[in-house]
C-alpha positions as CSV (number, residue, x, y, z in Angstrom):
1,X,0.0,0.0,0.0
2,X,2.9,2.5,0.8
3,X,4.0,1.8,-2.8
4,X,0.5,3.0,-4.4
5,X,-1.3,5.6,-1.9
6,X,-2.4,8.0,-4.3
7,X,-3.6,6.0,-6.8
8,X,-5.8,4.0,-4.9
9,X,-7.6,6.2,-2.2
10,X,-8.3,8.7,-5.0
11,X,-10.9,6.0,-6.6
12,X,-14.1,6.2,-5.1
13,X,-15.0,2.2,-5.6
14,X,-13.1,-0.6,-3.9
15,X,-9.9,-1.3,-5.6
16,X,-6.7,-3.6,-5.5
17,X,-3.3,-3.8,-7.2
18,X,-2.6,-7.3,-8.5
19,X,0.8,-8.3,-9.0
20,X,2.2,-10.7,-12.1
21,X,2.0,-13.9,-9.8
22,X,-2.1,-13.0,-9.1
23,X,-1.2,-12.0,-5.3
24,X,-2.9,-9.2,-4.2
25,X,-0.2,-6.3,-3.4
26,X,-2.2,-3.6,-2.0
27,X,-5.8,-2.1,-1.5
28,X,-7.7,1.1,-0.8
29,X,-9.8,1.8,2.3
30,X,-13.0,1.0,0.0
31,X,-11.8,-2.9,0.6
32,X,-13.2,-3.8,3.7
33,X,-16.6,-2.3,3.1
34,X,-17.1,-4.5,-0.3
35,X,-14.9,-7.4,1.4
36,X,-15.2,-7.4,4.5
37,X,-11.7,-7.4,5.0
38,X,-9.4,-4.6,6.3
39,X,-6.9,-3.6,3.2
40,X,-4.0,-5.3,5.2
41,X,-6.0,-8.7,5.3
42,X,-5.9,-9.1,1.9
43,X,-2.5,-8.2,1.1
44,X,-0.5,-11.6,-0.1
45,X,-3.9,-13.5,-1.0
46,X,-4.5,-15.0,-4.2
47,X,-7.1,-12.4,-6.2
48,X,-8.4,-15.7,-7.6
49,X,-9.5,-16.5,-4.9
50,X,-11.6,-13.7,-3.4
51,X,-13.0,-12.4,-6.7
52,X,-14.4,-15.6,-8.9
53,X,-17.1,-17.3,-11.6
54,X,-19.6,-19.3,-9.1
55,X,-20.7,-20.7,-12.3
56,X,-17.0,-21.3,-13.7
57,X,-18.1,-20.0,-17.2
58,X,-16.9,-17.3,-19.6
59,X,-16.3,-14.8,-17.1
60,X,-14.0,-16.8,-14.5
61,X,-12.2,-17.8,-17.8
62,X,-11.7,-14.5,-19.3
63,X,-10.8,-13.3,-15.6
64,X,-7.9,-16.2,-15.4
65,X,-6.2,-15.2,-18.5
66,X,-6.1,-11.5,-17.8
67,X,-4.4,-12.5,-14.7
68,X,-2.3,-14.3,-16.2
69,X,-1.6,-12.4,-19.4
70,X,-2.7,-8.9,-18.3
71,X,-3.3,-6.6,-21.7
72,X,-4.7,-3.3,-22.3
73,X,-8.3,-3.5,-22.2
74,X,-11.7,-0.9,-22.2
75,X,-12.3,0.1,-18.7
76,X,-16.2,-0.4,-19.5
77,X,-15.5,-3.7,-20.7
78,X,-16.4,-5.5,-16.9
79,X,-17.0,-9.0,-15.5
80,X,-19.9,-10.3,-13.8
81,X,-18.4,-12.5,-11.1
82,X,-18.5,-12.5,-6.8
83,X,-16.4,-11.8,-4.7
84,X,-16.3,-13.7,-0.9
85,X,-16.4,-11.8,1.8
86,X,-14.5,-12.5,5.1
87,X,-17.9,-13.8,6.8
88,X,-18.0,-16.2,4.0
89,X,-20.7,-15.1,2.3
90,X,-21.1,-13.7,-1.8
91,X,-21.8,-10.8,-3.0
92,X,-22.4,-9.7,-6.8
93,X,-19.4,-8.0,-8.0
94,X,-18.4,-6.1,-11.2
95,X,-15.5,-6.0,-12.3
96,X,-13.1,-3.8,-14.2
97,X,-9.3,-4.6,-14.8
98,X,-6.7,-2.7,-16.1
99,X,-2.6,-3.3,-16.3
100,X,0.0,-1.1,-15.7
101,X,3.9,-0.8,-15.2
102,X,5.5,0.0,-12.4
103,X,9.7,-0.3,-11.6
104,X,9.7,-2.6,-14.7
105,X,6.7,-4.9,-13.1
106,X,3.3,-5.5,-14.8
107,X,0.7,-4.9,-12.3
108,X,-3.4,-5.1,-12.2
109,X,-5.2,-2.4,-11.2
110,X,-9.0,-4.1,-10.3
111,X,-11.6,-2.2,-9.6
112,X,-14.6,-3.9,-7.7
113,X,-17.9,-2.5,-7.5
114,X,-20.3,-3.9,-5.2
115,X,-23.7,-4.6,-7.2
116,X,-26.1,-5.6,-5.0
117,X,-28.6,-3.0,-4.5
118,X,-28.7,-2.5,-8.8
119,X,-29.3,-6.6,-8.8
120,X,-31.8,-6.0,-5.8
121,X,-33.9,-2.9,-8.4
122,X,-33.6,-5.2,-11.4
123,X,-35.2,-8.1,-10.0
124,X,-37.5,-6.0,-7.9
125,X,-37.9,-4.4,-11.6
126,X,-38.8,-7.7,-13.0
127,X,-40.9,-8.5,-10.7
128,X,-42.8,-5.8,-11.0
129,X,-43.1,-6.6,-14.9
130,X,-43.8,-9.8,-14.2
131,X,-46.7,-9.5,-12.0
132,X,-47.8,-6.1,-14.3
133,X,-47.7,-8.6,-16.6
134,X,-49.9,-11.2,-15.3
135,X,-52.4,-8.8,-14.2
136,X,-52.6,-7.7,-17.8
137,X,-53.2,-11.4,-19.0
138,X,-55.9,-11.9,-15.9
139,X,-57.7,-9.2,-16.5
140,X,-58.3,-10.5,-19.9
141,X,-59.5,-13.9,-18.5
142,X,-61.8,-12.1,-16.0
143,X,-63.2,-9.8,-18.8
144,X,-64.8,-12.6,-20.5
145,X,-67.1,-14.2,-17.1
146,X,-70.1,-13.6,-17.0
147,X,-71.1,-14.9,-13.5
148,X,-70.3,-13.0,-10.4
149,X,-69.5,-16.1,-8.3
150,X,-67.1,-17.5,-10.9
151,X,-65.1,-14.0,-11.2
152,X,-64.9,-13.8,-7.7
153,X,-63.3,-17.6,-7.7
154,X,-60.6,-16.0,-10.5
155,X,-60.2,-13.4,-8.6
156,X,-58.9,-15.1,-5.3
157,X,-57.3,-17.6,-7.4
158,X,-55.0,-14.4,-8.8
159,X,-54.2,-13.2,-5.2
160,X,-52.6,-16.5,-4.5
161,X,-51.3,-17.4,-7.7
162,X,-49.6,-14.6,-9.2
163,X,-49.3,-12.4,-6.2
164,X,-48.2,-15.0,-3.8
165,X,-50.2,-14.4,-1.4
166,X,-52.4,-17.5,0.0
167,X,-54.7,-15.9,2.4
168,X,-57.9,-13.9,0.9
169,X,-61.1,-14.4,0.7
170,X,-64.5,-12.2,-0.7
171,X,-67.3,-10.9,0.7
172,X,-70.1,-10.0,-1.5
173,X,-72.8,-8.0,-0.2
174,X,-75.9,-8.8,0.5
175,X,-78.4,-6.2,-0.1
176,X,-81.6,-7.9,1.6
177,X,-79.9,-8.9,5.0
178,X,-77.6,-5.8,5.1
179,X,-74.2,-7.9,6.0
180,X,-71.7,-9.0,3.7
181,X,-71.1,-12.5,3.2
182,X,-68.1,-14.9,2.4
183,X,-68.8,-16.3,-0.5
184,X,-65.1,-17.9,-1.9
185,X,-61.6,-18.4,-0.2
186,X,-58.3,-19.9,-0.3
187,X,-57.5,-23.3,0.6
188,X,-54.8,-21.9,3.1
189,X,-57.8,-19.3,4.6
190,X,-60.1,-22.5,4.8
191,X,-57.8,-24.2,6.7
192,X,-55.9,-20.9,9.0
193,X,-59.9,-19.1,9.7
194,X,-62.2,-22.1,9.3
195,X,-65.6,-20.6,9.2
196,X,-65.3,-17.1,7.9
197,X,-67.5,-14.4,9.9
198,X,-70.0,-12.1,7.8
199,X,-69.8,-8.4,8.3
200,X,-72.4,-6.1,9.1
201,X,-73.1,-2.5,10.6
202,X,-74.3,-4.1,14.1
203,X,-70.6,-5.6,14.7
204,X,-67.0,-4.2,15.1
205,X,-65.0,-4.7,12.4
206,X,-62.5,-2.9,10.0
207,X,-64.1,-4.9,6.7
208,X,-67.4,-2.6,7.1
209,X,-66.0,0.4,8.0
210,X,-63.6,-0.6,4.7
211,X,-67.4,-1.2,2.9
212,X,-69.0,1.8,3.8
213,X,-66.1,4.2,3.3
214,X,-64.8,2.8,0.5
215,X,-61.1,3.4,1.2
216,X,-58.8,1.1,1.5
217,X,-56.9,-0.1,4.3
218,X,-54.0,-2.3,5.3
219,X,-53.5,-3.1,9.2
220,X,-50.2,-4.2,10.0
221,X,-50.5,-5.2,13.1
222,X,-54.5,-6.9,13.7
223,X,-53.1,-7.3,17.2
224,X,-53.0,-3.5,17.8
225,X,-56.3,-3.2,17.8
226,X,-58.5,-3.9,20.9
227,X,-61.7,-3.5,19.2
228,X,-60.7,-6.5,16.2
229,X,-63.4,-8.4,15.2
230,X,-61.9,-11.9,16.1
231,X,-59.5,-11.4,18.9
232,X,-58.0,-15.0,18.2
233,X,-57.7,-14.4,15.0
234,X,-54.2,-15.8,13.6
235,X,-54.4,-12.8,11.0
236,X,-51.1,-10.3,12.0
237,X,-51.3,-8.3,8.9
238,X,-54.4,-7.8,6.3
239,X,-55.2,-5.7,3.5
240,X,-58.4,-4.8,3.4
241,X,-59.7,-3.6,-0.5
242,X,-62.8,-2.6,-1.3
243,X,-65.0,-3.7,-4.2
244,X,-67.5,-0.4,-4.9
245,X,-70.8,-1.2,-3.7
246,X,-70.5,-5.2,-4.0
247,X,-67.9,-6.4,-1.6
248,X,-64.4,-6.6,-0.6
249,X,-61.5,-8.5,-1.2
250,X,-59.2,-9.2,1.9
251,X,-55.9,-10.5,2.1
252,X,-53.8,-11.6,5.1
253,X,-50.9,-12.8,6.5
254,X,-49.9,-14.8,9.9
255,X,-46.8,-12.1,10.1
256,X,-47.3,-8.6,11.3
257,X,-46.3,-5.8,8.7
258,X,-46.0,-8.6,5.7
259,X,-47.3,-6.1,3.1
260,X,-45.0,-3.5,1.0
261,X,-45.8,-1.2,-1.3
262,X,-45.5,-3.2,-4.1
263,X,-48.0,-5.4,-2.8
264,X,-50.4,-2.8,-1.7
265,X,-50.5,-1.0,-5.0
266,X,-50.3,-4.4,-6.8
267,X,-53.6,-5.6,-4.8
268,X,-55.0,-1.9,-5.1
269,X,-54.9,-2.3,-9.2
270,X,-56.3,-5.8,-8.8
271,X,-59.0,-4.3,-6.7
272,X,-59.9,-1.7,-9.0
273,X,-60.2,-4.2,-12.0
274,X,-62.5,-6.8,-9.9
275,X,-65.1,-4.2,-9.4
276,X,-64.5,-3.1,-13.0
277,X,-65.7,-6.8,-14.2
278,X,-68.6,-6.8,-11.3
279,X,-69.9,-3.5,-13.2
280,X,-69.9,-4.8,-16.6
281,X,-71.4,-8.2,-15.2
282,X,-74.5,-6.5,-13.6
283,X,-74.4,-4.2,-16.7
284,X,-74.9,-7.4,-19.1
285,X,-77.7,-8.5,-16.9
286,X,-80.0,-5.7,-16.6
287,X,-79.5,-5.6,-20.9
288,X,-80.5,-9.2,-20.9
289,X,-83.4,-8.6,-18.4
290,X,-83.9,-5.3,-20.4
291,X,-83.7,-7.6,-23.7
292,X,-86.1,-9.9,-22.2
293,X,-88.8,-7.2,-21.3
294,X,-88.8,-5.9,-24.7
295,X,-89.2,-9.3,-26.7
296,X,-92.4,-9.6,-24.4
297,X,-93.2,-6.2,-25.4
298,X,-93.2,-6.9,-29.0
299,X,-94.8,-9.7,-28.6
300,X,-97.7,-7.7,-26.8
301,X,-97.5,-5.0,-29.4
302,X,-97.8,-7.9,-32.0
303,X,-100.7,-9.2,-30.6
304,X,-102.5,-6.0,-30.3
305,X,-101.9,-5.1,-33.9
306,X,-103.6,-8.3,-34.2
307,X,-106.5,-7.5,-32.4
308,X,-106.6,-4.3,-33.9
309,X,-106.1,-5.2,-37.4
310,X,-108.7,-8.4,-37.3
311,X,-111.1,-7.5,-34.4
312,X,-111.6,-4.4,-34.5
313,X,-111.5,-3.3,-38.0
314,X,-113.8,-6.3,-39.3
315,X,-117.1,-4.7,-37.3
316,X,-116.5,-1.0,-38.3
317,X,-116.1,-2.0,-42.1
318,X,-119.2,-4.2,-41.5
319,X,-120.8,-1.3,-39.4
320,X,-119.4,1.3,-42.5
321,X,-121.4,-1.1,-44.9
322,X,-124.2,-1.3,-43.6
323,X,-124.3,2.9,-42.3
324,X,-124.0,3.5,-46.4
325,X,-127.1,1.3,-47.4
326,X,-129.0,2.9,-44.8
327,X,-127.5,6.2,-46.3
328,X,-129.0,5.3,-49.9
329,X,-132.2,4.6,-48.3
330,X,-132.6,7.4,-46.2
331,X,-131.4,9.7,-49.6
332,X,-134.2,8.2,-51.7
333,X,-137.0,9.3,-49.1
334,X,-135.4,12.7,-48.9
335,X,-135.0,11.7,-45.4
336,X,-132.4,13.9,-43.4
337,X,-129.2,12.6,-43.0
338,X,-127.4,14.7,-39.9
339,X,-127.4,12.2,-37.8
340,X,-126.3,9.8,-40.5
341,X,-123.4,11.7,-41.2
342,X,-122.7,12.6,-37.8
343,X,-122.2,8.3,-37.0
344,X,-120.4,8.3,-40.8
345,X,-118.1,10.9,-39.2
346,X,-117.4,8.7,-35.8
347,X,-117.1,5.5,-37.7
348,X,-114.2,7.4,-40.2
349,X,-112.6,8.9,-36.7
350,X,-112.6,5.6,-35.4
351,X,-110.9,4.5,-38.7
352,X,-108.2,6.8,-38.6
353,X,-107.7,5.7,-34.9
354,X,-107.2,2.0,-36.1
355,X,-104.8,3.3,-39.0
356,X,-102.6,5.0,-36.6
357,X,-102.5,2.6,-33.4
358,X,-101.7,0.1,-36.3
359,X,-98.7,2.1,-37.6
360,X,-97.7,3.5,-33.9
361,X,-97.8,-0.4,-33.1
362,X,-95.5,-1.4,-36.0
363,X,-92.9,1.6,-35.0
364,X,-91.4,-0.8,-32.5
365,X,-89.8,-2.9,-34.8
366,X,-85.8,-2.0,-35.1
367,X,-84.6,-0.6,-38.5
368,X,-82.6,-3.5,-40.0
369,X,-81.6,-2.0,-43.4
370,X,-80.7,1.3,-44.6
371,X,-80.7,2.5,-47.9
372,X,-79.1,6.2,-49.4
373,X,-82.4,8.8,-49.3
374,X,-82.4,12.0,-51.1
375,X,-84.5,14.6,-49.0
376,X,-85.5,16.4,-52.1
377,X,-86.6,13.6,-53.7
378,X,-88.3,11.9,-50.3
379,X,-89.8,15.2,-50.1
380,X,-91.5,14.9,-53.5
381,X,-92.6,11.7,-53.1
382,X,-94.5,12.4,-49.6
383,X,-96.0,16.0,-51.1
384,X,-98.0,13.7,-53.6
385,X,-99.0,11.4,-50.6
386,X,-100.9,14.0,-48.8
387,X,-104.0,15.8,-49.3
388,X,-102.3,19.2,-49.7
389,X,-105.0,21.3,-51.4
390,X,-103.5,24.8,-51.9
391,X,-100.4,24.4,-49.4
392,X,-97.4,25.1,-50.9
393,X,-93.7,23.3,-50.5
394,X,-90.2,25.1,-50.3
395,X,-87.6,22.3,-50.2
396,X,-84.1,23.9,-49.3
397,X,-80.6,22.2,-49.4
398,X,-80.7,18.6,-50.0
399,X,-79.3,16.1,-48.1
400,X,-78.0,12.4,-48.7
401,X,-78.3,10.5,-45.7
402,X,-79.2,6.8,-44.6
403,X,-82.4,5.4,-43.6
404,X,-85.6,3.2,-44.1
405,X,-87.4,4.7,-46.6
406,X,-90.7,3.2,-46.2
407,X,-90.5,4.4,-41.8
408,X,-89.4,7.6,-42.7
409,X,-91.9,8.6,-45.7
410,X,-94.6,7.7,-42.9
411,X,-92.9,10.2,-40.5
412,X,-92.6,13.0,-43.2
413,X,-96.1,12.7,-44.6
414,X,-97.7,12.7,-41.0
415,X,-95.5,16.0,-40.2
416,X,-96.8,17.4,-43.9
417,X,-100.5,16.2,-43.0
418,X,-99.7,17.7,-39.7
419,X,-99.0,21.1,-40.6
420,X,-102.1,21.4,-43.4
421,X,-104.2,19.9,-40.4
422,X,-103.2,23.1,-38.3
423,X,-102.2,25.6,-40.5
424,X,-105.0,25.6,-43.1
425,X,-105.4,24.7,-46.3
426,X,-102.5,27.8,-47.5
427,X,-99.5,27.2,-45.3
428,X,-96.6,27.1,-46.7
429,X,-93.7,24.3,-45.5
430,X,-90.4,23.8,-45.7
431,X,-87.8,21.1,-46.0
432,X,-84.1,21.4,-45.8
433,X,-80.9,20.3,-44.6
434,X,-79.6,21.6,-41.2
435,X,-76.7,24.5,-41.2
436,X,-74.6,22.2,-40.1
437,X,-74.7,19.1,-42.4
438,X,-75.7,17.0,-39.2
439,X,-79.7,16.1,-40.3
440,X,-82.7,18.1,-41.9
441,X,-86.1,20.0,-40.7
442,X,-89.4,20.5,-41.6
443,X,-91.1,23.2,-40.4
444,X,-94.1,25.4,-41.5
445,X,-95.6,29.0,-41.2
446,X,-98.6,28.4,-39.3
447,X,-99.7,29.1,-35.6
448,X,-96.9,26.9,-34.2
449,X,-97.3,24.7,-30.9
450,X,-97.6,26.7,-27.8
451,X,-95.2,27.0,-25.0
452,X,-97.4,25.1,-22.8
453,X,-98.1,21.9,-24.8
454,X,-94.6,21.5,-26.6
455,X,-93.6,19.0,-23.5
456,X,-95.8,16.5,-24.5
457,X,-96.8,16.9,-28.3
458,X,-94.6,13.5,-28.9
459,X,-96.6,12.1,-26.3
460,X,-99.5,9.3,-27.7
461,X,-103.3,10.5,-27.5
462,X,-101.9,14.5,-27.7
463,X,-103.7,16.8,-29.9
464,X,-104.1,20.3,-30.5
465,X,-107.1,19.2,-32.9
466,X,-109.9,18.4,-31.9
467,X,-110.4,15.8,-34.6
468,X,-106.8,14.4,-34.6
469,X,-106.2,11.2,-33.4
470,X,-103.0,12.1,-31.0
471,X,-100.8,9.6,-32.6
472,X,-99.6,12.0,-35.8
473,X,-96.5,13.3,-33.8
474,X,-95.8,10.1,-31.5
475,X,-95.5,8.1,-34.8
476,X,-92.5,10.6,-35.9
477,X,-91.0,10.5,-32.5
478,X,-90.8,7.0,-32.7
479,X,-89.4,6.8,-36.4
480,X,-86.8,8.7,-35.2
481,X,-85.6,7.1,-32.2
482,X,-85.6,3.4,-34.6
483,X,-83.0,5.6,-36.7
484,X,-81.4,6.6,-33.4
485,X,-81.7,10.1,-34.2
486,X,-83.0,13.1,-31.5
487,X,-85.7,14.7,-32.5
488,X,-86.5,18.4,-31.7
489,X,-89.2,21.4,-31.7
490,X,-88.1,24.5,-32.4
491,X,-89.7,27.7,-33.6
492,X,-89.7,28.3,-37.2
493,X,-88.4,31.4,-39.3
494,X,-92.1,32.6,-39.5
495,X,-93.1,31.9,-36.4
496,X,-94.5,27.9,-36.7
497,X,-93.4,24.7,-35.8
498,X,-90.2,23.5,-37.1
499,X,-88.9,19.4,-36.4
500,X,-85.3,19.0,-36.7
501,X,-84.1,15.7,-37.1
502,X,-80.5,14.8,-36.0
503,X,-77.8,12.2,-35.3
504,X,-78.2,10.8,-39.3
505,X,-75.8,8.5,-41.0
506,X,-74.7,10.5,-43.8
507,X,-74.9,8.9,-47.0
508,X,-72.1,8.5,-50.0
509,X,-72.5,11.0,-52.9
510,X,-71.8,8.3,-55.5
511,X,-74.2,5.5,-53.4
């Protein structure tokens, strides 16, 4: 060491000078603290034999040969090796060697760098990635249950499988009795707990608090606590997660403090993603439930269209018939016919009635199939559908868009029919596409709708005639909403009603 001071206690790592015989000469101060041994101690030992391959591979090989045949070499180029410490233990060592002359002598200069804590972070690191990883690869198995139970099961089987922990269990709640229940566990809970307790708000516990606030919590110590729920318990340490409104997972150990931070924010994620899947579970059964209520729905509407088409319409054709011969017969005797005409009137109502319950009945069927629709030309087509008499049309911008012609020429007619109904015989209507590209209107210059009953002119049986039927407006609403499109009432330029139509699939010029 008196032959080298400076050079070796100006390096800030751990170094030793190795003479041509592989005898360590001299070392700094930094010696003892990768070693264990005091620089003096390892002055006249073999390097050999405190820096070495535990493997005896590449590395011990290529470490051999420099000693034996130092050359210049790249400081960066390093060896993975260990180096044995006076208590006879290993630690992780790189090392760096680099030869030099000295009074006509080649010597090593070796530096050693103790790696363990960066050995410690990369496998820490890959553990991390690993378990990241596995929760990815989980959470795509989970994603595809569709049963609570059975997702809780994968659930606790992840706990102990991936995160290595063997004690959890879940409790789901239990909304009629107010308590949460146990409902599936690991084989090393079954045989630490036995019978698991439920939770409710009459008891002391930490799991219901954890329900009802919904925060987290991790006891290290279960023994701290005076008030614990189970004072035998053989739980030290638990984390306690919560699952939203439908449980909690909980996780324990027999050793106080067993949790890090890995592990809580690990089990936090996991957590998170469980109630994720109950959401989506619950989700997909209320929409089959919902499913189920409108099949039975359509199936109702079905059979009344049935009725309505058959039952009803049969006797008022029959009753029609036979009104007209008594009509002609009545005419003949220059009998007067007011109250003929009157009935002739309620039997026609009653007709129109049948016409539109039928149609409003039919609206509930989905839209299947589109097809490209000019709105000038739809417009055209459903101006020489209606009665119009002296009304006039302005058709503005057209628009190409998607829809079910047939549905949507009975939605445009009724609105044309609609506005001659209120408007008189004169008004003038309008069709066009929106400013904005994103649908069309129709709107006309009559009285409008006032403020009052604009709430519920969609609404079936609403009429501001008193010889409409109610269902002219409904049966628009409802074309709309099978197109998915929102359907609003706004005022128009000249002060009547205008219907704008938006949401629509925009069509392809050249379709």
């Amino acid at each position: 060491m008196e032959r080298f001071p400076e050079a070796l206690e100006g390096i800030p790592d751990a170094v030793v000078i190795v003479d041509a015989d592989g005898v360590v000469r001299a070392g700094n101060g930094r010696v003892e603290t990768v070693l264990g041994h005091a620089p003096a101690a390892v002055e006249g030992t073999e390097f050999e034999t405190l820096v070495y391959d535990p493997d005896e591979g590449a590395a011990g090989e290529e470490l051999h040969r420099y000693v034996v045949d130092p050359e210049p070499r790249s400081m960066a180029a390093s060896l993975d090796l260990h180096a044995r410490r006076a208590d006879g233990s290993e630690v992780p060592v790189t090392l760096s060697l680099g030869p030099f002359d000295h009074d006509g002598e080649t010597y090593l200069v070796a530096t050693i760098v103790d790696v363990r804590e960066e050995r410690a972070q990369q496998a820490e690191l890959h553990r991390r990635t690993r378990t990241l990883e596995a929760l990815h690869e989980a959470t795509q198995d989970l994603l595809k249950t569709t049963d609570r139970e059975f997702a809780a099961e994968a659930a606790v089987e992840y706990v102990e499988g991936v995160l290595g922990h063997p004690i959890a269990a879940i409790w789901l709640y239990d909304e009629k009795r107010d308590l949460l229940d146990p409902v599936v566990w690991t084989d090393a809970a079954d045989e630490l707990v036995g019978d698991h307790p439920t939770f409710g708000p009459d008891g002391s516990s930490i799991s219901w608090e954890v329900f009802e606030s919904g925060d987290p919590a991790y006891v290290a110590d279960t023994h701290d606590d005076p008030e614990r729920h189970n004072p035998d318990s053989p739980i030290r340490s638990e984390l306690i997660l919560p699952l939203g409104r439908y449980g909690l997972i909980n996780v324990g150990s027999t050793e106080r403090d067993a949790f890090d931070e890995s592990d809580l924010a690990v089990a936090r994620l996991w957590a998170a993603t469980v109630t994720m899947v109950f959401v989506r579970i619950e989700r997909e059964r209320q929409l089959r439930v919902r499913e189920r209520e409108i099949a039975r729905e359509r199936d109702r509407l079905e059979e009344f269209a049935s009725l309505v088409s058959h039952d009803l319409r049969s006797p008022l054709n029959v009753a029609a018939g036979n009104l007209e011969l008594v009509r002609d017969r009545l005419r003949s005797e220059h009998e007067d016919l007011t109250e003929i005409d009157t009935v002739a009137s309620s039997l026609d109502r009653m007709e129109a009635l049948v016409e539109d319950m039928l149609t409003l009945a039919r609206q509930g069927a989905a839209i299947d199939e589109t097809e490209p629709v000019s709105l000038a030309d739809l417009a055209a087509e459903c101006w020489d559908g209606v009665d119009t008499a002296a009304a006039e049309i302005a058709v503005g911008d057209d628009l190409r868009f998607r829809a079910d012609r047939s549905r949507l020429r009975q939605a445009v007619e009724n609105l044309f029919a609609n506005a001659i109904a209120h408007a008189g015989d004169s008004v003038r209507v309008g069709v066009g596409a929106l400013p904005d590209g994103d649908g069309f209107y129709v709107e006309d210059d009559g009285p409008g709708i006032p403020d009052d009953r604009r709430q519920e002119v969609f609404d079936a049986g609403v009429s501001t005639d008193p010889a409409g039927t109610g269902f002219g407006l409904k049966i628009v609403a409802e074309v709309a909403d099978a197109h998915g499109w929102t359907l609003d009432l706004a005022d128009a330029a000249e002060g009547g009603a205008r219907f704008e139509f938006r949401g629509v699939e925009l069509a392809d010029a050249d379709a």
